[in-house]
C-alpha positions in Angstrom: 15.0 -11.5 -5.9 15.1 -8.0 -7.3 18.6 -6.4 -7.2 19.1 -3.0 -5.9 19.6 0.0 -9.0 22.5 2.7 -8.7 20.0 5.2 -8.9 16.5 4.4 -7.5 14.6 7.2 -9.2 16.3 6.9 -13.0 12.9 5.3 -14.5 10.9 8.2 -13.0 9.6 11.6 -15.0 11.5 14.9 -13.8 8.1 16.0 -11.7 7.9 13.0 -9.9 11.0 12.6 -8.9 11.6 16.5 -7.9 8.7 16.0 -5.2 10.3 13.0 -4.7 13.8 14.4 -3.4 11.8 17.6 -1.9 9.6 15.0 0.5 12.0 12.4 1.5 15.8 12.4 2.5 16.4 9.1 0.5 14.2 6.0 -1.0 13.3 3.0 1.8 14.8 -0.2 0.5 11.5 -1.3 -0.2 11.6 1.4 -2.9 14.5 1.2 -4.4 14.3 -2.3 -5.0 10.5 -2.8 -5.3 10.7 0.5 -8.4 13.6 -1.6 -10.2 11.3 -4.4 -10.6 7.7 -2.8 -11.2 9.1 -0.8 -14.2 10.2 -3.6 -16.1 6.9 -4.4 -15.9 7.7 -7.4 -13.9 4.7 -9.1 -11.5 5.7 -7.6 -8.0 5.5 -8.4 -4.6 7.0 -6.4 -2.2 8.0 -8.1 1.5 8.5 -5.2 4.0 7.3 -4.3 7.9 5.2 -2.2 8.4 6.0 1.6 8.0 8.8 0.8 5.2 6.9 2.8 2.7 5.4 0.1 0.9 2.4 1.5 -0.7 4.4 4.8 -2.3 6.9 2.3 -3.6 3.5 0.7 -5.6 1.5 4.0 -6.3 4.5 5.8 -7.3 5.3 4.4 -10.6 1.6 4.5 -11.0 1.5 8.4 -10.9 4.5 8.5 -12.4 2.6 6.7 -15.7 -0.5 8.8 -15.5 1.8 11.7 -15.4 4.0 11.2 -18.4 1.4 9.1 -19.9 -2.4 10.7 -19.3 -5.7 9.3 -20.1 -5.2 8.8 -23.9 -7.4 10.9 -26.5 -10.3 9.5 -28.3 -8.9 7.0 -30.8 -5.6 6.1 -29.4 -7.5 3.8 -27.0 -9.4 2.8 -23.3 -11.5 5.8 -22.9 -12.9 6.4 -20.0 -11.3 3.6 -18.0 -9.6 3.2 -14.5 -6.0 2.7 -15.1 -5.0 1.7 -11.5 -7.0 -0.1 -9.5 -6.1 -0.4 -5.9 -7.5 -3.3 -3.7 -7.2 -3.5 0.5 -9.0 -5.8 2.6 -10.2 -3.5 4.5 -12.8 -0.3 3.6 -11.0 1.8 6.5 -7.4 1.2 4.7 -9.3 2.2 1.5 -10.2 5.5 3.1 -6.5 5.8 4.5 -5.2 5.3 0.9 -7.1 7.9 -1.0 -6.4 10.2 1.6 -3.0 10.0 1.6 -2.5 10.4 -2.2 -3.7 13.7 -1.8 -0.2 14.7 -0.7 1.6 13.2 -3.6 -0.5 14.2 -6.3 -0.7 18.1 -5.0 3.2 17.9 -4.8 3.6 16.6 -8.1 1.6 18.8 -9.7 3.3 22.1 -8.0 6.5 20.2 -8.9 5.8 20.0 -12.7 4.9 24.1 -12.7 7.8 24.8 -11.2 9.4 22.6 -14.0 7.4 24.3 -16.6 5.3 21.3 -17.3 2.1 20.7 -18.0 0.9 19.9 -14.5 -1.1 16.7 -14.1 -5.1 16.2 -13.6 -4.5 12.6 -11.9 -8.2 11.6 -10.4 -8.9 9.4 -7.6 -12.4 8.0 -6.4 -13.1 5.1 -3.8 -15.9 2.4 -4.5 -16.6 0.1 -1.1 -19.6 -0.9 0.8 -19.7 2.6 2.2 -19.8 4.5 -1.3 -23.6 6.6 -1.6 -25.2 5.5 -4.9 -24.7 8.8 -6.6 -21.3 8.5 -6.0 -21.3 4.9 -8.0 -23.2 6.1 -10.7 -21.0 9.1 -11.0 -18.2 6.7 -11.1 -19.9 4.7 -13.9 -20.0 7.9 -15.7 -17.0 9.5 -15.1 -13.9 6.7 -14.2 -11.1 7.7 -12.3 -7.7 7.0 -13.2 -7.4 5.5 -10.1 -10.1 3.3 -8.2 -9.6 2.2 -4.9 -11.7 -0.4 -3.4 -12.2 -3.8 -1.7 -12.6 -7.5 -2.8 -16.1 -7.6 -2.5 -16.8 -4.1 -4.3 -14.8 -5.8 -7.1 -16.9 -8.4 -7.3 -20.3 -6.5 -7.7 -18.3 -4.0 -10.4 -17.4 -7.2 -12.5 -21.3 -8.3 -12.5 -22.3 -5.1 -12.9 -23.0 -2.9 -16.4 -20.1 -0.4 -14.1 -17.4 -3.5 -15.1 -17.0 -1.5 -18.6 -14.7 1.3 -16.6 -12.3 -1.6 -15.7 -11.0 -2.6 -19.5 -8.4 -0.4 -19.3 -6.6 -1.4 -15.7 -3.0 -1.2 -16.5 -1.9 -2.1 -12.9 -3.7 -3.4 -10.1 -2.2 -3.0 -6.4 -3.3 -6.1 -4.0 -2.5 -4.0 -0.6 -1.8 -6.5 2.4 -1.7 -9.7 0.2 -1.0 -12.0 3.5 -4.4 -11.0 4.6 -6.3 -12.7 2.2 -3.8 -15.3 0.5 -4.6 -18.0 3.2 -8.5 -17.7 3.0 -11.8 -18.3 0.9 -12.3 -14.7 0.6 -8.5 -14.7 -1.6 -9.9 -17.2 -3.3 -13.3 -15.6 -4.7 -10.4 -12.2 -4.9 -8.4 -14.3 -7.6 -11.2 -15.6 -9.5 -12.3 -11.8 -9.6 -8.5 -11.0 -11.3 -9.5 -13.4 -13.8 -12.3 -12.3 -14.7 -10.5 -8.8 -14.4 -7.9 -10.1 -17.4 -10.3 -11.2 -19.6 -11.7 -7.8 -19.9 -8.7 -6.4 -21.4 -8.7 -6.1 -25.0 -6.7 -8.8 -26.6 -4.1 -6.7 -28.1 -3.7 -4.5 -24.2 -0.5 -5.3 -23.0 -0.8 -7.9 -20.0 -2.1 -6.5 -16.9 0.8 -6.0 -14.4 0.1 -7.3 -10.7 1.4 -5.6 -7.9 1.5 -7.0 -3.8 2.3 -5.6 -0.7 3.1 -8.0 1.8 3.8 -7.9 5.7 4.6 -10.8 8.6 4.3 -13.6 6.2 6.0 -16.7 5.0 6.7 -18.1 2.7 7.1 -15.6 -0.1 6.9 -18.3 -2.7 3.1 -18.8 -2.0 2.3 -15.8 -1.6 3.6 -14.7 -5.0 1.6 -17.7 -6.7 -1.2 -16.6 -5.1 -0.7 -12.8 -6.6 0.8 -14.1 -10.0 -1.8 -16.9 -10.6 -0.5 -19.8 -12.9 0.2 -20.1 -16.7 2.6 -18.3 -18.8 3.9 -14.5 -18.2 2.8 -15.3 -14.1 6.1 -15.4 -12.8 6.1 -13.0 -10.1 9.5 -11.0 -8.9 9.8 -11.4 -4.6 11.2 -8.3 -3.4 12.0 -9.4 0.5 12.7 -6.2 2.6 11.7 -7.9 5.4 13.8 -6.9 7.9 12.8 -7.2 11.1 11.6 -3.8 12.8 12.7 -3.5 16.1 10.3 -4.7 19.3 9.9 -3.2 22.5 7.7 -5.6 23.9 6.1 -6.3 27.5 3.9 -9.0 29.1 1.7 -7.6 32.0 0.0 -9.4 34.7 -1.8 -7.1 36.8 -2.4 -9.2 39.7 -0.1 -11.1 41.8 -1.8 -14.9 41.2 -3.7 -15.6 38.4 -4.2 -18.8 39.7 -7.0 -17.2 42.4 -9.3 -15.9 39.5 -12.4 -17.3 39.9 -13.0 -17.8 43.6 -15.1 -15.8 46.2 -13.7 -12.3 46.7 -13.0 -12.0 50.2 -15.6 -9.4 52.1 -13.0 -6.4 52.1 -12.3 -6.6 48.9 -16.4 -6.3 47.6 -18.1 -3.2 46.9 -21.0 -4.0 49.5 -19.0 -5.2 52.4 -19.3 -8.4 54.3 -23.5 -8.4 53.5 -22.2 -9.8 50.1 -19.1 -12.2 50.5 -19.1 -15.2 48.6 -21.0 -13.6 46.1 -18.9 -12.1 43.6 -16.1 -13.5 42.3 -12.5 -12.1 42.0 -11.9 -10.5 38.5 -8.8 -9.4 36.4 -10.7 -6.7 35.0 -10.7 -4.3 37.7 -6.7 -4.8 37.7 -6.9 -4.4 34.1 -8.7 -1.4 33.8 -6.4 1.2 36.1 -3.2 -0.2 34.4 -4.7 0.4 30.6 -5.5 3.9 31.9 -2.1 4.6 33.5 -0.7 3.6 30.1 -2.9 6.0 28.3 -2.1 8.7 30.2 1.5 8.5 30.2 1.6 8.1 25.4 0.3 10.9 23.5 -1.8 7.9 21.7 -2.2 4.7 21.9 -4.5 2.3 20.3 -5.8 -0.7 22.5 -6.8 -4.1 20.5 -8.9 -6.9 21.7 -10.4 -9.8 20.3 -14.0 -9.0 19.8 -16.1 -6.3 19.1 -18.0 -6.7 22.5 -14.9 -6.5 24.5 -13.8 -3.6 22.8 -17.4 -1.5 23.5 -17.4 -2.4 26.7 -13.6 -1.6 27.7 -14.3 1.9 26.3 -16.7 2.5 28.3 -15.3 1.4 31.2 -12.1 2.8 30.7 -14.1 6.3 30.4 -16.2 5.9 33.4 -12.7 5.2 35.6 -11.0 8.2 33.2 -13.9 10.7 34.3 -14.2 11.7 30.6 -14.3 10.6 26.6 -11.2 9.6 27.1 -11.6 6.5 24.4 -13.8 5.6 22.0 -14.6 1.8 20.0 -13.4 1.2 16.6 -15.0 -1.9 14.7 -16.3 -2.9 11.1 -20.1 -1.9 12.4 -19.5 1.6 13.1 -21.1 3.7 10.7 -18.7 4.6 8.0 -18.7 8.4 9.1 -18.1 7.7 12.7 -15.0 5.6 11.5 -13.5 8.6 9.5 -14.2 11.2 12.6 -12.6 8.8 15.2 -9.3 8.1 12.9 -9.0 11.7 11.9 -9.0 12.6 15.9 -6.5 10.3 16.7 -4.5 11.0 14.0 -4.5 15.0 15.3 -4.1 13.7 18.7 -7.4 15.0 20.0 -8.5 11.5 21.0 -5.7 9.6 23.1 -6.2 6.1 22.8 -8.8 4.1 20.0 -10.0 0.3 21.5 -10.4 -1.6 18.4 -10.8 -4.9 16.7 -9.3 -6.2 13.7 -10.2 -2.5 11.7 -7.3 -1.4 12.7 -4.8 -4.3 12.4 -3.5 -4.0 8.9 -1.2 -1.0 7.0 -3.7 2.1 8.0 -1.1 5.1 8.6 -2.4 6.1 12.4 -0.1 8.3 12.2 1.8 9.1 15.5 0.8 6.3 17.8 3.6 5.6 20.3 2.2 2.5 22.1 -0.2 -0.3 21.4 -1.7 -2.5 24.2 -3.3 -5.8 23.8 -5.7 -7.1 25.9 -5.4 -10.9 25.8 -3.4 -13.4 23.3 -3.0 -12.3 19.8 -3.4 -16.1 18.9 -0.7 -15.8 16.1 2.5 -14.7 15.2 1.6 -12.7 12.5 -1.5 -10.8 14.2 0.6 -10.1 16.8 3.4 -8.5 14.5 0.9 -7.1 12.6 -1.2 -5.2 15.9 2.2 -4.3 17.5 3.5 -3.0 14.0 0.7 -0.3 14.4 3.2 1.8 16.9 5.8 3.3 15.5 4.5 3.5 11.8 7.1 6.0 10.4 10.3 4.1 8.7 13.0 2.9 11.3 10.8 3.7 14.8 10.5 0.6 17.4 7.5 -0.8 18.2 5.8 -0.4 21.9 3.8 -3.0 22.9 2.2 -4.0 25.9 0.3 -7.2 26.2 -2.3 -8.0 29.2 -3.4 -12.0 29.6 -6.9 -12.3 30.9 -6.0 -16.1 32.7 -3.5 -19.1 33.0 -4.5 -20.4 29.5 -4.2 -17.2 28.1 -0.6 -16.1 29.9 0.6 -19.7 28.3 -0.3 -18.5 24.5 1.0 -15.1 24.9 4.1 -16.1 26.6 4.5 -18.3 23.2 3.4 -15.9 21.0 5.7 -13.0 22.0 8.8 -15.4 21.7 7.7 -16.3 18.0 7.4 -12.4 17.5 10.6 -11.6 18.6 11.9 -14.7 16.8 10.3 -13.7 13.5 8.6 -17.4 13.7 5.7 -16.4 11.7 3.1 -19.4 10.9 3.5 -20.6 7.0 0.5 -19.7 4.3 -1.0 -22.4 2.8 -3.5 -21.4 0.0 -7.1 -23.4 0.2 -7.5 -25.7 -2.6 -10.7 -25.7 -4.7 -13.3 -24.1 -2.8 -16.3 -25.2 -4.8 -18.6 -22.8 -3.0 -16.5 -20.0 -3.8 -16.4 -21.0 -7.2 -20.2 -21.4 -7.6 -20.9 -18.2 -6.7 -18.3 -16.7 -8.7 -19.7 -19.0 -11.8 -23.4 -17.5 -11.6 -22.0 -14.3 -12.0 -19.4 -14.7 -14.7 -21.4 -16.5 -17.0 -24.7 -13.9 -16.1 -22.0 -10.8 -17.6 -20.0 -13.7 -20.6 -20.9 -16.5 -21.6 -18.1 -19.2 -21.6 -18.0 -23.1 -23.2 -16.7 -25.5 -20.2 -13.6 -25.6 -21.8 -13.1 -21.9 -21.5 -14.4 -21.6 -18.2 -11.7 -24.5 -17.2 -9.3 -22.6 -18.3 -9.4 -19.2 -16.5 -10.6 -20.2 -13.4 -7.6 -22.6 -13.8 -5.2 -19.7 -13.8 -6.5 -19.0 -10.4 -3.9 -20.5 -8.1 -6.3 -21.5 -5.4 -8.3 -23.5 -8.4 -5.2 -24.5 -10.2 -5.6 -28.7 -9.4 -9.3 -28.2 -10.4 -10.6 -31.3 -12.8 -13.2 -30.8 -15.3 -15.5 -33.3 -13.1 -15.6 -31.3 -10.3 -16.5 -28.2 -12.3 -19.1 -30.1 -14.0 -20.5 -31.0 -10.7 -21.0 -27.2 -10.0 -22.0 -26.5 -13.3 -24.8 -29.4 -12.7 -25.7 -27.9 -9.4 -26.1 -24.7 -10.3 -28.8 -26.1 -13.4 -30.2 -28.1 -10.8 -29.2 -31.9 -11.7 -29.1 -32.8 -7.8 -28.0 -36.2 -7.1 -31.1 -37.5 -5.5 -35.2 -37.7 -4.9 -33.9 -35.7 -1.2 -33.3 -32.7 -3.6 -36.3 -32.9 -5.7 -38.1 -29.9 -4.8 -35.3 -27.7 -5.1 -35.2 -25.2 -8.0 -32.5 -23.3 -9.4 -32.4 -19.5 -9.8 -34.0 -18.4 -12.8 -31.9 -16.8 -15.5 -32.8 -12.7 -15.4 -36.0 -11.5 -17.8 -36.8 -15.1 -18.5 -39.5 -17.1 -17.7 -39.1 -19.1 -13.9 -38.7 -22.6 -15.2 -34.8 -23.7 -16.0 -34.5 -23.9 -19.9 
């Protein structure tokens, strides 16, 4: 574990650390400790709750760098390279991020005239699904210093002609680690830091691997999954995981679940006693008025739910009872514009509540919101910490939550849930081992931009900790796949892919 330094801000420049001590009152623990580590140039992941200040504690040595340091001149090295790149799991956090380095990079530049510095021309661009092709060719052309963007964007970069701008990366920052770690998608994401190290120049100093971590356990695997395996992967646990304070309530709206599901009585239908029998009694319209009551009485408010059907139709609703746009959907299919409109309203508080999915769930600063709702079980520990974490963002706020079950089943998991969230019982990681699809498609592309022997190939995909227990059969079994050596006559008439600008048949 990282220790704590007398004086957090010693490795920083005199402009950094001026805007530093002009913005905030004093560095988060998180900070302190997480900067002592990251500038020895130590592997890093940093354990803290949400609103702990995280991602400055991993950007800020990163400024600090391209500050001190800039984009070297022609001859001393990486031209026209990203220097930091930033990965999040999520294209809406990758918005949030750029954004909010806005502030810090204005500030240190005013701080570094006031010094009588040369003030710093830090550049920052974003490459995700969402990015307009002018903008990716621009990028090709002109590199930021800093790139932030998603797993899968970093995929298509590294098989692209673009993967040139990425030999320089000095630091890469894996933003909510936990998210991925425990999935296939973290695995095709390490493969994707391989291939990232191997397009350093030999004599580069080793890339440095930062993590930001929330509501996860345990540390240890989540480090090996950030560090990789081999020599120089040690990775340094910073744990300021402190629990955040919860202010947290279980509502069921009617007075017996246990009725839901028979006939409504007559009085209770919308059409009298013509219809009796015929509808059937409902949580929702209990639901609804409650939701809207809670609304009301927060200056914002974002409501989750568990799909992205349940969460158009509740804003609607919830509209239609409100009398106005009250509330409007969040979710990955919204068009990337409507996205940015609806968080930037919320975030001024012109729109009081959001009803969103999992777009939401991890580190995007909503700014203000006072009180999150969900409607049913958040089926896990660490979703639910992670959901409820969104209130109360700013550095030692509670959390209000407010939980609605739909049925019996569903009052049973919450009621579990919640005591595991206030118990800090959050479920254990466990990294997949050896996804072979994952690797095959990671394989067709890696060898497409560098050719590799087997032996070679073994090797870095190896260093990979999901692939770490991989044997050179079972790569050769993908390898053979991929050329199209199927085991049996059931296969014949399958082909493989044809390499690009050769002829169809296999050679």
């Amino acid at each position: 574990m990282a220790a704590r330094t007398s004086d957090p801000l010693a490795p920083f420049g005199p402009a950094v650390r001026a805007w530093f001590e002009a913005t905030f009152e004093s560095p988060t623990d998180a900070q302190a400790r997480g900067w002592a580590a990251i500038a020895r140039g130590e592997h890093t992941l940093i354990h803290a709750p949400t609103g702990s200040g995280k991602t400055l504690a991993a950007f800020l040595w990163c400024l600090d760098r391209l500050t001190q340091d800039p984009r070297p001149a022609a001859g001393r090295g990486a031209v026209g390279t990203v220097r930091t790149l930033y990965i999040s799991p999520l294209k809406a956090l990758a918005y949030d991020v750029e954004r909010n380095l806005r502030a810090p990079l204005a500030g240190i530049r005013l701080a570094a005239q006031r010094l009588g510095l040369e003030p710093p021309s830090i550049t920052v661009a974003s490459r995700t699904g969402d990015t307009p092709q002018d903008e990716r060719r621009d990028l090709a052309r002109h590199p930021p210093d800093i790139l932030v963007t998603t797993p899968e964007s970093l995929y298509l970069l590294l098989t692209s002609q673009a993967r040139e701008i990425l030999g320089g990366v000095e630091q890469v920052i894996v933003d909510e680690v936990h998210a991925v770690a425990g999935t296939k998608r973290g695995a095709h994401l390490a493969l994707s830091l391989e291939r990232l190290e191997r397009l350093r120049p030999a004599s580069a100093a080793p890339l440095q691997r930062i993590g930001l971590s929330a509501t996860q356990r345990p540390l240890e695997v989540i480090g090996r999954y950030l560090g990789g395996t081999g020599e120089g992967r040690g990775v340094t646990i910073v744990d300021a995981g402190t629990r955040k304070p919860l202010q947290l309530r279980v509502v069921v709206p009617v007075e017996d679940m246990s009725r839901l599901g028979e006939p409504a009585p007559a009085e209770e239908q919308p059409g009298g006693p013509v219809l009796a029998g015929e509808l059937r009694t409902s949580i929702w319209p209990a639901i609804h008025p409650r939701i809207l009551e809670l609304i009301r009485a927060h200056r914002s408010t974002i409501v989750f739910t568990n799909s992205r059907r349940l969460a158009e139709r509740l804003a609607q609703r919830l509209n239609e009872l409100a009398g106005e746009e009250l509330v409007r959907a969040h979710h990955g299919s919204i068009a990337r514009e409507q996205r940015l409109e609806i968080e930037e309203e919320l975030k001024a508080g012109r729109l009081p509540a959001l009803v969103a999915t999992s777009s939401l769930e991890l580190g995007i600063d909503m700014g203000a919101v006072d009180l999150v709702i969900q409607v049913e079980s958040p089926t896990s520990v660490a979703r639910g910490l992670q959901r409820i974490g969104r209130a109360g963002h700013q550095v030692g706020e509670p959390s209000k939550g407010v939980i609605f079950p739909k049925y019996r089943g569903d009052l049973l998991e919450t009621a579990v849930v919640v005591r595991g969230m206030r118990d800090g019982a959050i479920e254990p990681t466990a990294i997949p081992r050896n996804p072979l699809d994952v690797l095959a498609q990671q394989i067709v592309a890696w060898t497409l931009a560098e050719p590799l022997a087997v032996d070679e190939l073994l090797a870095a995909v190896r260093r990979a900790a999901p692939f770490e227990t991989l044997t050179r059969e079972a790569l050769e079994g993908v390898l053979g796949m991929l050329a199209g050596a199927y085991p049996s006559d059931e296969f014949a008439e399958l082909r493989p892919r044809p390499r690009a600008r050769t002829p169809a048949r296999w050679p």
